[in-house]
N, C-alpha and C positions, 0 to 999 in steps of 0.2 A: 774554918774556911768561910768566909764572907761569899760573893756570887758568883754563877760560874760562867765563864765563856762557851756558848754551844760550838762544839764542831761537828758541822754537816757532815752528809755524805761526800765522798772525796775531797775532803777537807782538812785541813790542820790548824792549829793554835796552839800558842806556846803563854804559861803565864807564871807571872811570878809568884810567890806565895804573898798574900793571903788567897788570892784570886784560884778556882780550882776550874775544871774543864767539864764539862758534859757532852754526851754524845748518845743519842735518841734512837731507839730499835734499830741496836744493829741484829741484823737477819744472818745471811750469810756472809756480810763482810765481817771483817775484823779492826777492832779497835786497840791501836797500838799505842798504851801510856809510857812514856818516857822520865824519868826524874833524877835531876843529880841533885842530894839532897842534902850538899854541902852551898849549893847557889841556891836554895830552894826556889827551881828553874822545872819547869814540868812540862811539857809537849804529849799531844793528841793528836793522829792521824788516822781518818777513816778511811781505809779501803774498800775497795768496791773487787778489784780483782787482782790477780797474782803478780801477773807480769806484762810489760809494754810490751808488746809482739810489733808495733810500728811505731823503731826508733825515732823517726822525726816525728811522731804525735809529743810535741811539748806542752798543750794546753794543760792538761792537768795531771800532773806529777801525782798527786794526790791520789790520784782514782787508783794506783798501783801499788803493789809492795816494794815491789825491785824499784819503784824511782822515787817514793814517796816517803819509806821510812831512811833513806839514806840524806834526804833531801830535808827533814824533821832534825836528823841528828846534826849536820852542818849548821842549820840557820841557830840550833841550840849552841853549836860550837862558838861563833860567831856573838853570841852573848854571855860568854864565858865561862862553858860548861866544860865540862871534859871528859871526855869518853867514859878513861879509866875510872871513873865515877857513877856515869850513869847504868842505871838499873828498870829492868821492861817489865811489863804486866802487859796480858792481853787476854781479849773476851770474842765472842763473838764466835762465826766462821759455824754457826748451823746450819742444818739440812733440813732447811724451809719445806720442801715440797718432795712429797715419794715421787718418784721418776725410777719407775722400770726400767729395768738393765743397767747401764753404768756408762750413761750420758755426762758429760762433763757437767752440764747441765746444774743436774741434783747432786754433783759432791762438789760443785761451787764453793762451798762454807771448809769443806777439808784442803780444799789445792790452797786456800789461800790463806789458810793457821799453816800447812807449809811452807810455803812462801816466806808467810811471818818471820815463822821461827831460822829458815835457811838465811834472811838478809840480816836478823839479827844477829847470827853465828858468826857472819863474814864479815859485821860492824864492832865484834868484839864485844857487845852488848849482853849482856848477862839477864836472860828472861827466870824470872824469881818465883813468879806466879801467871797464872791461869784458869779461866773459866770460857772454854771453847766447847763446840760440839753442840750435842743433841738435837733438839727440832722446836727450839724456840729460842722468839729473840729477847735482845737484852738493852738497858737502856745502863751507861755507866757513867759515873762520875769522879773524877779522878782529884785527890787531893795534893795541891803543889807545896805545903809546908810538910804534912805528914807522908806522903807519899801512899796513901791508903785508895783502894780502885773499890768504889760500892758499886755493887752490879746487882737492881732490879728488873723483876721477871713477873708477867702476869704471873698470880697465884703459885709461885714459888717464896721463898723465904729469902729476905734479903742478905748478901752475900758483902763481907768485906775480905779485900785478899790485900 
């Protein structure tokens, strides 16, 4: 893999192989790799949180699960990917901050690996792999010829899935 395109926070990008994708301390969002690795065609979407609760909010698709990874799989469809092909990896979705009792708050990083995983299910999407949970964040890079998701962690050990 030659260099990577960053995607921000509530952000997406789609690249073709050799090109791979990065995406910087994800916390409690979740970073959803995409690859059909017959196009080697590979898509990255950082979410921020689960679900758009105010359906006319269109600014940013991105910042959601339910509008963002659906809205990833199309514009990949559209460069002639195909569903039945493509295969998910995802990171992310920890619980940054202890929060007494059971504020929505502090299981922020769990509603939205559900999320993940629930609009992948109903996308027909096949999630292969994963490195979600605990209580730190992760910075990942995702490759679009191998389909390989490296996931670096302070003073953890580096992680290919």
């Amino acid at each position: 893999m030659s260099d990577e395109l960053n995607v921000g926070i509530a952000d997406m990008k789609i690249a073709y192989s050799p090109k791979g994708l990065i995406s910087y301390a994800l916390g409690s969002c979740v970073g959803i790799c995409i690859v059909d690795q017959v196009k080697k065609v590979a898509g990255m979407v950082h979410i921020m949180l689960p679900t758009n609760n105010n359906v006319s909010d269109k600014n940013n698709v991105f910042k959601y699960a339910d509008t963002g990874i659906p809205e990833m799989v199309k514009q990949m469809e559209l460069m002639g990917c195909m569903r039945s092909r493509m295969i998910a990896k995802i990171a992310g979705g920890a619980r940054m901050f202890e929060i007494k009792g059971n504020s929505s708050i502090g299981n922020i990083g769990e509603r939205n690996t559900i999320a993940t995983k629930e609009v992948l299910s109903k996308l027909n999407i096949k999630l292969i792999a994963q490195d979600v949970g605990a209580n730190y964040g992760r910075t990942i890079i995702f490759d679009s010829d191998t389909g390989n998701l490296t996931i670096k962690s302070f003073a953890k050990n580096i992680k290919i899935i």
